[in-house]
C-alpha positions in Angstrom: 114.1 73.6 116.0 113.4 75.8 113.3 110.4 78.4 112.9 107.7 77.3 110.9 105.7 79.6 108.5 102.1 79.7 109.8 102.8 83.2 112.6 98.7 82.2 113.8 96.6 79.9 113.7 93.9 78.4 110.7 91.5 77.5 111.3 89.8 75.0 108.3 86.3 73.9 108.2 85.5 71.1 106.2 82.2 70.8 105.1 83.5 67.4 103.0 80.1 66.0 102.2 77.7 67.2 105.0 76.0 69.5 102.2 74.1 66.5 101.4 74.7 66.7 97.9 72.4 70.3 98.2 74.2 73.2 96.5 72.2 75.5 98.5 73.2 73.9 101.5 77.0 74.1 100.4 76.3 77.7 99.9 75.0 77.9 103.7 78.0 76.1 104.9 80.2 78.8 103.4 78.2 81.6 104.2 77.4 80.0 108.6 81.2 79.5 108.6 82.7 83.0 107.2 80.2 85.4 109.0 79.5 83.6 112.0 82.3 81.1 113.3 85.1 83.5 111.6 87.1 80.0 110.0 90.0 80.8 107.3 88.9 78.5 105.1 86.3 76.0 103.7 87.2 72.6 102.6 85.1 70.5 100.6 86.0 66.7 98.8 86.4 65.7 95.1 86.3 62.5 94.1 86.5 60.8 90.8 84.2 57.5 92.2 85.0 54.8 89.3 88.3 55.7 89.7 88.4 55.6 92.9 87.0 52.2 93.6 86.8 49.0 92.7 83.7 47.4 90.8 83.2 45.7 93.4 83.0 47.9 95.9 81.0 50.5 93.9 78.4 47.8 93.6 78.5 46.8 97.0 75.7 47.8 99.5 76.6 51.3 101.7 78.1 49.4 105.5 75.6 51.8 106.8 72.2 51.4 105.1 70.8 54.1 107.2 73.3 56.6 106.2 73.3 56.1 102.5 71.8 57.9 99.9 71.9 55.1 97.1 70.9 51.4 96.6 74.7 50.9 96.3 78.0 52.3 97.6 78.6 53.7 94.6 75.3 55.5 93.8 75.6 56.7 97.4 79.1 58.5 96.6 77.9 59.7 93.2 74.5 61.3 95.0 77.1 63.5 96.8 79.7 64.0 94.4 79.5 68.1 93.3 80.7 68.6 89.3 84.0 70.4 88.4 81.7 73.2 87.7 79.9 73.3 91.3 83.3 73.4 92.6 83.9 76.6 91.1 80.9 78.2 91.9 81.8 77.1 95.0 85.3 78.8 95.0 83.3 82.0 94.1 81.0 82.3 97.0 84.1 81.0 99.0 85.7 84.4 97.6 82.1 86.1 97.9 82.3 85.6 101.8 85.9 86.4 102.2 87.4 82.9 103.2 89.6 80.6 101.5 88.5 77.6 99.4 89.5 74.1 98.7 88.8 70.4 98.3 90.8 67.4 99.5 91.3 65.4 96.6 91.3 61.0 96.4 91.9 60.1 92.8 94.5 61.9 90.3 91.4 63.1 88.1 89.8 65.0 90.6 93.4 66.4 91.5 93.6 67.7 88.2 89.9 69.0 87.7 90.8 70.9 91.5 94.3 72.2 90.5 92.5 73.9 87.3 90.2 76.0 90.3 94.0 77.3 91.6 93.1 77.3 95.2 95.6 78.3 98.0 95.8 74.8 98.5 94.6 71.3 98.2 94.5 68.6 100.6 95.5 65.0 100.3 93.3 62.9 102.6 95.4 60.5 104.6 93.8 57.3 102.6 95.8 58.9 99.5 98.5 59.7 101.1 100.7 57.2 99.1 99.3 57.9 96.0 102.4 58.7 94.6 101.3 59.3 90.9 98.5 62.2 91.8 101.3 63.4 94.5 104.0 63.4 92.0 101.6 65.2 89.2 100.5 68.0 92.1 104.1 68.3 92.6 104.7 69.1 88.8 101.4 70.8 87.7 100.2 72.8 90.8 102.1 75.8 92.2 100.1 76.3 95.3 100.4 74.5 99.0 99.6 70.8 99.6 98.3 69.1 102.8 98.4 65.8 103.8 97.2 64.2 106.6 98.9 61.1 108.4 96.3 59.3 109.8 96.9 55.2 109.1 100.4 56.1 108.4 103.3 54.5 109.4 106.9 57.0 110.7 108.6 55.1 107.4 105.8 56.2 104.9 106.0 59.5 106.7 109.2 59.6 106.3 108.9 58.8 102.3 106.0 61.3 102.0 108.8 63.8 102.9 111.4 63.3 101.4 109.6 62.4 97.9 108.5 66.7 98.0 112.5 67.6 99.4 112.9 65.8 96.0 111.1 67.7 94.2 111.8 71.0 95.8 108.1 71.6 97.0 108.8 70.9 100.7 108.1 74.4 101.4 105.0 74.6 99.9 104.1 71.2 102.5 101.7 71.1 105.3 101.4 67.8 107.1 98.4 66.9 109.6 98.8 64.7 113.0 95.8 62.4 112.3 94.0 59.8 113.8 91.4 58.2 111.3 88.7 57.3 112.9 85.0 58.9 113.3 85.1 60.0 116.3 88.3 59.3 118.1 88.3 58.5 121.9 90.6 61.1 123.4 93.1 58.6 124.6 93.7 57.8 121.0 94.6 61.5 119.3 97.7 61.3 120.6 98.6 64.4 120.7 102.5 64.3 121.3 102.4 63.3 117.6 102.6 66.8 117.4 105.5 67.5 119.0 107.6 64.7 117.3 106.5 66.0 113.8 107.7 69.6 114.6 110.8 68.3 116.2 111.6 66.2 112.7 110.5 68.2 110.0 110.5 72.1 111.3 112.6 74.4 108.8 112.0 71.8 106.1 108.1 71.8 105.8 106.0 74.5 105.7 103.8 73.8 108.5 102.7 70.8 110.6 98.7 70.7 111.2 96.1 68.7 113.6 93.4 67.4 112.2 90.8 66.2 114.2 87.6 63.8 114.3 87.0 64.1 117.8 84.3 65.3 120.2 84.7 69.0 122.0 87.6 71.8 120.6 89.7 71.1 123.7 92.6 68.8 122.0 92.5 71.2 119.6 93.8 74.3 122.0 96.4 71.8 123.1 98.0 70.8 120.1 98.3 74.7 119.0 100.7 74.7 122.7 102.6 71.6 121.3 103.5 73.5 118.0 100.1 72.8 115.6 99.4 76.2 113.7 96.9 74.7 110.9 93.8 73.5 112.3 90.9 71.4 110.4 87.8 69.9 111.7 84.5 68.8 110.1 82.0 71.3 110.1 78.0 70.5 110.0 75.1 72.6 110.5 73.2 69.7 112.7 75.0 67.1 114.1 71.5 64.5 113.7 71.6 65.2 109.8 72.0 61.7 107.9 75.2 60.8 106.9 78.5 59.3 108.3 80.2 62.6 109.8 77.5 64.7 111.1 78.3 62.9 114.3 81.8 63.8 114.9 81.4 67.0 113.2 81.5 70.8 115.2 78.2 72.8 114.7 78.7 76.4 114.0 78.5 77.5 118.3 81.5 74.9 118.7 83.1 76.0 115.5 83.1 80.0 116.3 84.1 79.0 120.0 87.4 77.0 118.7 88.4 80.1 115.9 88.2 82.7 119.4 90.0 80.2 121.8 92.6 79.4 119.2 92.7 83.2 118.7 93.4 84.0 122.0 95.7 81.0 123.7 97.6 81.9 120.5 98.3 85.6 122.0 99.1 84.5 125.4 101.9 81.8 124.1 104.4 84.3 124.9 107.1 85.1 127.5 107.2 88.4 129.4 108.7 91.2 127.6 109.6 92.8 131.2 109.7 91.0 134.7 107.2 93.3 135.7 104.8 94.2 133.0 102.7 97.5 132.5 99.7 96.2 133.4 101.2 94.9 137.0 103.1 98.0 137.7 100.0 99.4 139.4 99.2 96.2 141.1 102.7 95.9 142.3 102.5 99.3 143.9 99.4 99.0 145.3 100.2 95.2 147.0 103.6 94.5 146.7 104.9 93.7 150.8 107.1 96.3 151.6 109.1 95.4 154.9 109.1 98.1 157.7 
């Protein structure tokens, strides 16, 4: 199995749209995650929303009236869409606080508006991930690293998803996410050796295979960095009884801080002894070892 190109762990917050549709809250996000839980990045979402959907289901009530911030689906998506321009304010205080910013991206417009920020990369969410026209235009227009997570996605459309950047020469540049899409996801279905079959197919010809995560706790999380996961996002909120739809199965900042040090530090001890008896034991050893007679 080849070596993949992430040596430790990142650790992504994504804030997607728990600011609310508050720029000062987005700002709060950046800054609570970069001082305080130490993350390598923050994530946000773009999304071009009549593009994205149908009439229909722009006009539709929110499945979730109690969660919605609009009469409709649509006005509720539009409440907490951020402009192109709020975006790069955001990549500023992003930069301001020392961590990495980006946006996952659902529609080829709000690709393009994203690719014109240059972040160190952009995300594919796994609903888009056979969106082959915005794909195929990141592929084209935008020099920096894609990730996409696989979450409703079949091995054969994985497989595709693939091969259509080994096409295009930008596997390298690829980070792919074992996914489960759902919010939150029962422990018995994050299926974690996911991990390990998507390291064991695609290592030396990807960049990096991720885990992204909507579950409860930061414990799967340590355990897919053992099975060969070295890029890590989770959803990030401030208060887990905010309204919206992912507050719920979100980390607060305590849980968020706690993952970056864990991940930190199981990282350091995935090793093998250098020596059969290391320095710090050769004390120990003299001062215990049985010595017979």
């Amino acid at each position: 199995m080849g070596e993949l190109k992430y040596a430790n762990p990142y650790l992504i917050a994504e804030v997607g749209c728990n600011h609310k549709g508050d720029m000062s809250i987005a700002r709060e996000f950046i800054k609570v995650a970069a001082t305080y839980c130490g993350v390598d990045a923050v994530k946000f979402q773009k999304r071009n929303n009549r593009e994205l959907l149908t009439p229909e289901q722009y006009d539709a009530p929110h499945p979730n009236p109690n969660n919605s911030y609009g009469e409709t689906y649509g006005a509720h998506r539009e409440f907490l869409e951020f402009t192109a321009q709020s975006h790069a304010q955001l990549k500023k205080w992003c930069e301001e606080f020392g961590v990495a910013y980006s946006a996952s991206v659902w529609d080829l417009t709000s690709a393009k508006e994203i690719a014109a920020l240059n972040p160190a990369f952009i995300k594919i969410p796994s609903a888009c991930n056979n969106h082959y026209r915005m794909l195929g235009w990141l592929c084209e227009n935008y020099a920096g690293e894609v990730q996409i997570s696989l979450g409703m996605t079949t091995k054969d459309e994985e497989r595709k998803l693939v091969d259509f950047f080994v096409e295009r020469g930008r596997n390298e540049d690829l980070v792919i996410f074992s996914c489960t899409s759902g919010y939150p996801v029962p422990y018995q279905d994050i299926c974690l050796l996911e991990i390990r079959q998507l390291t064991e197919s695609y290592a030396g010809k990807i960049k990096a295979v991720g885990f992204s995560g909507h579950h409860h706790g930061i414990a799967a999380d340590i355990a897919a960095l053992t099975l060969g996961a070295n890029v890590f996002e989770r959803h990030f909120t401030l208060d887990k009884t905010w309204k919206g739809t992912d507050h719920a199965a979100s980390l607060e900042p305590r849980e968020m801080k706690a993952l970056k040090a864990d991940l930190d530090n199981v990282r350091q001890a995935l090793t093998y002894k250098s020596s059969d008896v290391l320095p710090i034991e050769v004390v120990q050893r003299e001062k215990l070892k049985y010595r017979e007679g």
